[in-house]
C-alpha positions in Angstrom: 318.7 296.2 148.3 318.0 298.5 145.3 314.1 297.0 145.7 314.0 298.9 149.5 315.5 301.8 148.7 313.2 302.2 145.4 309.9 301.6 147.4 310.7 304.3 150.5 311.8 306.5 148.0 308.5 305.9 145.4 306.2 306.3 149.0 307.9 308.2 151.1 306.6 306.1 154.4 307.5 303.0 155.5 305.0 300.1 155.2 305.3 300.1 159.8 304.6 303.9 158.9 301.9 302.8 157.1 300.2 300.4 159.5 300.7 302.8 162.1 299.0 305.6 160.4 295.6 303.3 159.5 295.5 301.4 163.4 296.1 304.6 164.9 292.5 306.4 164.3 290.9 302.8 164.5 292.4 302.0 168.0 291.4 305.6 169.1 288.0 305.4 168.3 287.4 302.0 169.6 288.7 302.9 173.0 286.4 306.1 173.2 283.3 304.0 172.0 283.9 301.1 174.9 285.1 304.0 177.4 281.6 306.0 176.8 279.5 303.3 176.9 280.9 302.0 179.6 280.3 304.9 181.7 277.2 305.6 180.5 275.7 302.2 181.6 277.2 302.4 185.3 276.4 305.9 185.5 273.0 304.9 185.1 272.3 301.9 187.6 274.5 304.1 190.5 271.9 306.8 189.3 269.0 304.4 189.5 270.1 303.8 193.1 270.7 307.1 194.2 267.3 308.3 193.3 265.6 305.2 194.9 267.8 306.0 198.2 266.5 309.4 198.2 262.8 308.4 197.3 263.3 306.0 200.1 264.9 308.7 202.6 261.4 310.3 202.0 259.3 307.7 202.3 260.9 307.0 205.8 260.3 310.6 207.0 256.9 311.0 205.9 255.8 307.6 207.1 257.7 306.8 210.1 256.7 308.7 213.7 259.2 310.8 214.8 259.9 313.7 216.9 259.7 317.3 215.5 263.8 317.6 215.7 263.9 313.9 214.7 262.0 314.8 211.6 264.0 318.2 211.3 266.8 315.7 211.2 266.0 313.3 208.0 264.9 315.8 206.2 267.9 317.5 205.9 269.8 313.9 205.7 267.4 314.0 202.9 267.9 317.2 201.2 271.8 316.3 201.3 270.9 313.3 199.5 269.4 315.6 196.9 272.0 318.0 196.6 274.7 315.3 196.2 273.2 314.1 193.5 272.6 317.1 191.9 276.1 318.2 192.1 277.3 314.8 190.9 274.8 313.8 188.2 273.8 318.0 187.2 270.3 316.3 187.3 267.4 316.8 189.7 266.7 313.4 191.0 
C-alpha cells in the first residue's frame, strides 16, 4: 500500500490519468483526419454530378426545339441549377 501511495504522490497523476492524457489528442486528431477526408471525397463526386447536371440542363436547351416560353422555361430551371450550386459549394460550376 505504501508502493501506491508513494507513486501518486512522486507523479501527481494516475497512470488511467496518464493514458488518458496521451489517447486523448491521438483520438482527436484521428477523427478530424477521417471526418475531413471523408467529406472532401463525397463533396467532390456530388459536385462532379451537379456540374454535369447543369452542363446537361444546357445542352438540352440549346439543342433541343422548343417554344420561346418553353425555352424561357429551362433556362431558368437552369440558372436555379447554377445558383444552388453556388450557394451550396461557394463555387461557380
Amino acid at each position: 500500500m505504501t508502493n501506491t501511495s508513494q507513486t501518486n504522490s512522486r507523479d501527481g497523476l494516475s497512470p488511467t490519468t496518464k493514458l488518458w492524457l496521451f489517447l486523448t489528442p491521438i483520438v482527436v486528431v484521428l477523427t478530424y483526419l477521417f471526418v475531413t477526408t471523408n467529406h472532401e471525397v463525397i463533396d467532390s463526386h456530388e459536385q462532379a454530378n451537379d456540374r454535369a447536371a447543369i452542363k446537361s440542363c444546357w445542352k438540352n436547351h440549346a439543342n433541343t426545339p422548343l417554344s420561346p416560353i418553353e425555352q424561357k422555361y429551362v433556362a431558368e430551371a437552369c440558372e436555379f441549377m447554377e445558383n444552388e450550386f453556388l450557394l451550396k459549394y461557394r463555387s461557380k460550376p
